[in-house]
C-alpha positions as CSV (number, residue, x, y, z in Angstrom):
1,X,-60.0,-117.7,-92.5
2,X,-59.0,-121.3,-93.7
3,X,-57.2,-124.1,-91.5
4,X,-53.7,-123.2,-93.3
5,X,-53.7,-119.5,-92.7
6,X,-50.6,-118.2,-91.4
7,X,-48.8,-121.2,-91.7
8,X,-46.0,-122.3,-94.2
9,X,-45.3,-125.6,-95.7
10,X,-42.2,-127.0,-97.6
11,X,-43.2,-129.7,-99.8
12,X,-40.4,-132.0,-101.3
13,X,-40.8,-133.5,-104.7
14,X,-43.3,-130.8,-106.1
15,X,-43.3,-131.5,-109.6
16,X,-45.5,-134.4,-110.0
17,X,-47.6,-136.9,-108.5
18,X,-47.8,-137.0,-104.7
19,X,-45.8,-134.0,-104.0
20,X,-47.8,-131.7,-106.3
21,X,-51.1,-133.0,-105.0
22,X,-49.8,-132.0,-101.3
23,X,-48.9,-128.5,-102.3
24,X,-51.7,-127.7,-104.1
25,X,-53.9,-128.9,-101.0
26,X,-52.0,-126.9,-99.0
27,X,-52.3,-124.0,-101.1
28,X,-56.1,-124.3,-101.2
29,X,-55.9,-124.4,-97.4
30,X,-54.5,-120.8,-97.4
31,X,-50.9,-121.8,-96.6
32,X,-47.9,-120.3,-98.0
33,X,-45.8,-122.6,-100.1
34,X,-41.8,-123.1,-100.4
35,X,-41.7,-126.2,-102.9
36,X,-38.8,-127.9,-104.5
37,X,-37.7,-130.3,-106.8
38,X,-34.9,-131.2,-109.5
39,X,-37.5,-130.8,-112.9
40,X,-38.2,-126.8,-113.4
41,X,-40.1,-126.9,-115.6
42,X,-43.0,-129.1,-113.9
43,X,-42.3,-127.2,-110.5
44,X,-43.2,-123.9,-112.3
45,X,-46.3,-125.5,-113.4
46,X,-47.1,-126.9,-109.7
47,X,-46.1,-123.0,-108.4
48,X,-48.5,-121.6,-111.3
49,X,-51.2,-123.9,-110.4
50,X,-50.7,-122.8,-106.4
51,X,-50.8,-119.3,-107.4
52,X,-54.5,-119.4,-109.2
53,X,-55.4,-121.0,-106.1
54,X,-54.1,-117.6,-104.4
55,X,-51.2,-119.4,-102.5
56,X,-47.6,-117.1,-102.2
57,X,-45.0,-119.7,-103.2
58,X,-41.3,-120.1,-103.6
59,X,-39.6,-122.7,-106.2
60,X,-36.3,-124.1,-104.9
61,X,-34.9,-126.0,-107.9
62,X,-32.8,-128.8,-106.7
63,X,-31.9,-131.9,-105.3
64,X,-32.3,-132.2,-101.5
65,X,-30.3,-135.5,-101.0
């Protein structure tokens, strides 16, 4: 059991930078992911990278504003 198990997180601005490194901490934690942002095709790479650490994840594409 990790410190994340159970819980879900919703991380905002997924794709790159600051908001990919929180999801994939979170992921490695053992939490279940729903992550968003307006570029597709680095979200998929942040929910790919999510997945290999054995996180369940859901890819909202858009913008939040």
């Amino acid at each position: 059991m990790t410190k994340m198990d159970g819980k879900v997180v919703v991380v905002t601005g997924a794709a790159g930078g600051l908001g990919r490194a929180a999801a994939l901490r979170f992921a490695g934690e053992g939490a279940r992911l729903a992550i968003t942002d307006i570029q597709r095709e680095a979200l998929d790479k942040t929910a790919e990278m999510a997945r290999a650490k054995g996180a369940a994840v859901i890819e909202l594409v858009g913008d939040i504003t």
